[in-house]
MARNUGU-321077 format. One record per residue (C-alpha): residue in three letters; chain; y, x, z. Coordinates in nm, 2 decimals. Layout:
   aa  ch      c2      c1      c3
  ALA   A       Y       X       Z
...
END
This chain:
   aa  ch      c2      c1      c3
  UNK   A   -8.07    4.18    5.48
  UNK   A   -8.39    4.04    5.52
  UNK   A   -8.53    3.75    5.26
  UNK   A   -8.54    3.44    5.53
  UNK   A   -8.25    3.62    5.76
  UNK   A   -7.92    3.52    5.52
  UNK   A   -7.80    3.41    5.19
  UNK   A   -7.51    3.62    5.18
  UNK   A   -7.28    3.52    4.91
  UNK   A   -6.93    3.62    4.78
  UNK   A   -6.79    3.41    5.05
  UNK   A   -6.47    3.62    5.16
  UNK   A   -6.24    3.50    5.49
  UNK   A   -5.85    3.60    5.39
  UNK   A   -5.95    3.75    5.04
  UNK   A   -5.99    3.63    4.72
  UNK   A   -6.35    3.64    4.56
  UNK   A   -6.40    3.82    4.25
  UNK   A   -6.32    3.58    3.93
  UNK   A   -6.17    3.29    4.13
  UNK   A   -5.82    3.37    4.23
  UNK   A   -5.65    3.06    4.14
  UNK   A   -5.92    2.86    4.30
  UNK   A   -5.86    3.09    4.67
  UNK   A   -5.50    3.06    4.65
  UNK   A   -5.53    2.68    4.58
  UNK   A   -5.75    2.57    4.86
  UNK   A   -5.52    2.84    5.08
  UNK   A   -5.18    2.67    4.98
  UNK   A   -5.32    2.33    5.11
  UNK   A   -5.47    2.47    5.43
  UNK   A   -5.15    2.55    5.50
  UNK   A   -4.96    2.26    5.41
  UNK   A   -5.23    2.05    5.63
  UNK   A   -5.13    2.33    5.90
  UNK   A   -4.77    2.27    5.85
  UNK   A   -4.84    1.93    5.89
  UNK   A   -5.04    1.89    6.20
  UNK   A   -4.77    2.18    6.36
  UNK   A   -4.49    1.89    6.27
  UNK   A   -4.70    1.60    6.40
  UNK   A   -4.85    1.77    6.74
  UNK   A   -4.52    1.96    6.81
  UNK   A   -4.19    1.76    6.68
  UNK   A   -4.35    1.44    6.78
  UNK   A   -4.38    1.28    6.46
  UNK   A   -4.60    0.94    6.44
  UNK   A   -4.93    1.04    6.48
  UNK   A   -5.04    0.77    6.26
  UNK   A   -4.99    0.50    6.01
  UNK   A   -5.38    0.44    6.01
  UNK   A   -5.39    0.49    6.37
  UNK   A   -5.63    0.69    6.39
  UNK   A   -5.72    0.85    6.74
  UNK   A   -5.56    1.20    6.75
  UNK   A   -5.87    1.30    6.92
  UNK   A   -6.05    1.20    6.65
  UNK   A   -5.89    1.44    6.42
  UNK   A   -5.90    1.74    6.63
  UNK   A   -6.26    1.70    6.72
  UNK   A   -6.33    1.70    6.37
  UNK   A   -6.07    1.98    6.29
  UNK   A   -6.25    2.21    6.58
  UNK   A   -6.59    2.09    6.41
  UNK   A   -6.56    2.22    6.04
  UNK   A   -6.39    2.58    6.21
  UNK   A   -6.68    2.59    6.38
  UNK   A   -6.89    2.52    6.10
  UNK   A   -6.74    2.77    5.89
  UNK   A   -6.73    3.06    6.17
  UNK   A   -7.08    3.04    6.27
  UNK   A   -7.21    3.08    5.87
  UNK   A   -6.99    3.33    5.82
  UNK   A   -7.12    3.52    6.17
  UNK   A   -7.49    3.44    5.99
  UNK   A   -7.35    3.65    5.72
  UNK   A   -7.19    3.91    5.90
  UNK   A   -7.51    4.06    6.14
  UNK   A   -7.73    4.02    5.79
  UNK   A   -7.47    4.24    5.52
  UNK   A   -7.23    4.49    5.62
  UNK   A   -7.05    4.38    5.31
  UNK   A   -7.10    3.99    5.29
  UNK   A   -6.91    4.07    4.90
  UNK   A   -7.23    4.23    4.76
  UNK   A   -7.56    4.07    4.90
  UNK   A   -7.86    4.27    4.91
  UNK   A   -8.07    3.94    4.93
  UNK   A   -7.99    3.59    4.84
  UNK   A   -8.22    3.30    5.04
  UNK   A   -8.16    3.20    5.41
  UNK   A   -8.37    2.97    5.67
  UNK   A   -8.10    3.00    5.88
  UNK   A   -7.84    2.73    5.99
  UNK   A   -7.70    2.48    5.69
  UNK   A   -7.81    2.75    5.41
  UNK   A   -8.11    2.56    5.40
  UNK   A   -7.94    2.27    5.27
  UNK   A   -7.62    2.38    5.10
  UNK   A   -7.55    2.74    4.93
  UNK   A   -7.18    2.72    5.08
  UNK   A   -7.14    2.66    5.42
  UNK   A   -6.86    2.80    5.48
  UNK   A   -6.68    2.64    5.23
  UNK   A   -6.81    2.29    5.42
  UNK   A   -6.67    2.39    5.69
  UNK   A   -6.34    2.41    5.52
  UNK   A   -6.38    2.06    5.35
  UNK   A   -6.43    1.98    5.71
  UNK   A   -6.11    2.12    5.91
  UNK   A   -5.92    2.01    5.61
  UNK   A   -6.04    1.62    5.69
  UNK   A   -5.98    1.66    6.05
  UNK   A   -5.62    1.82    6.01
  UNK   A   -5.55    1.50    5.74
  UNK   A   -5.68    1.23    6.00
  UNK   A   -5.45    1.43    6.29
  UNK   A   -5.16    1.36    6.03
  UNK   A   -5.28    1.07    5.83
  UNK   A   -5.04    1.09    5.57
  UNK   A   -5.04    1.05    5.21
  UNK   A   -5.00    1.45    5.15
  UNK   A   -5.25    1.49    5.39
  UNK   A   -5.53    1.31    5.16
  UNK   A   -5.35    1.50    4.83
  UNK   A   -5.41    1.82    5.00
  UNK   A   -5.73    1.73    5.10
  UNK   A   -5.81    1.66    4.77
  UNK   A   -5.69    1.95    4.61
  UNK   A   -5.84    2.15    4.85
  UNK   A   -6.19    1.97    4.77
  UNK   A   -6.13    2.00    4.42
  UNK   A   -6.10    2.39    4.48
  UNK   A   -6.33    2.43    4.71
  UNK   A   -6.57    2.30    4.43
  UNK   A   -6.44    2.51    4.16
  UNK   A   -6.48    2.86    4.40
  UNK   A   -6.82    2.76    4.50
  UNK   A   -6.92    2.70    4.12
  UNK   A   -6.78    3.07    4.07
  UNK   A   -6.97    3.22    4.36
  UNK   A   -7.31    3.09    4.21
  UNK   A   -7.24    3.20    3.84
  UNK   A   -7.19    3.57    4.03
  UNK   A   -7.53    3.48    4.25
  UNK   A   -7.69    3.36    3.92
  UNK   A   -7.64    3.72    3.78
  UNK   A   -7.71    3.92    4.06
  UNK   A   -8.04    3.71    4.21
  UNK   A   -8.12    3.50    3.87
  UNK   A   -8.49    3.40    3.94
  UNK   A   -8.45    3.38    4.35
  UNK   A   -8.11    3.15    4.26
  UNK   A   -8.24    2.94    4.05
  UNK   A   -8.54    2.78    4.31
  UNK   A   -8.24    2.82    4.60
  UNK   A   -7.99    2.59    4.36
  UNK   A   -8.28    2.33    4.28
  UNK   A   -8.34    2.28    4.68
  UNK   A   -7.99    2.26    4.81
  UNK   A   -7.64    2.15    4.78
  UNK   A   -7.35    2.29    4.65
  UNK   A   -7.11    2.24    4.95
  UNK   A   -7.25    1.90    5.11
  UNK   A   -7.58    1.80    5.20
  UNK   A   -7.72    1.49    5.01
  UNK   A   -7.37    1.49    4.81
  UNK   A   -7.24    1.74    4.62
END
């Protein structure tokens, strides 16, 4: 991987990373309970709303954050055969200049846009949890980054953002 091309991380699509199983099977359980949701309120019929909130809305923000996620984790894939052991650490490339988990905001993302499609009260606990996890995972990715790229990480964390730019 070139220096500038990636910051490959521990970032793994339908797998668990290394020391933060409970965190992966957290934010997975209310991904699919937000899932579960929308399925009821787009295909049963179920009120869309009791914020009214424009399902468009919703979606559009829902297709945003997969987006979000699947483009940084493309960035990742053409840079590392193995995005689970990095050979380098700092990217110029898309949001990694501003947050050291991208993918992960694209998640927080989805997650927002499937709880304004359903706009329910589990909707915002699962988003929620799944922000709380989200957190916790990302937090366990750079103690692993820390050990593997310690004086590289350590001016990458003092410039960015864990998950979202300007916030957390």
């Amino acid at each position: 991987m070139a220096l500038e091309a990636s910051h490959a991380h521990c970032e793994r699509p339908m797998s668990r990373p290394a020391g933060a199983p409970a965190w992966w099977s957290l934010k997975v359980a209310a991904g699919l309970v937000l899932i579960g949701q929308v399925v009821v309120v787009l295909g049963v019929g179920v009120p869309v709303s009791r914020l009214d909130v424009p399902l468009a809305l919703g979606q559009s923000i829902a297709i945003a954050g997969g987006a979000i996620a699947l483009v940084h984790y493309a960035m990742l894939r053409s840079s590392s055969r193995d995005i689970s052991r990095p050979a380098a650490l700092v990217t110029s490339r898309g949001l990694y200049r501003v947050v050291r988990h991208p993918m992960y905001l694209g998640d927080l993302v989805l997650m927002v846009g499937f709880a304004l499609t359903c706009a329910t009260a589990l909707a915002v606990a699962c988003v929620l949890v799944g922000a709380f996890a989200l957190v916790r995972l990302a937090r366990a990715e750079d103690a692993t980054l820390l050990a593997r790229f310690a004086p590289e990480f350590y001016a990458y964390a003092a410039r960015t953002r864990l998950i979202v730019p300007g916030v957390l």
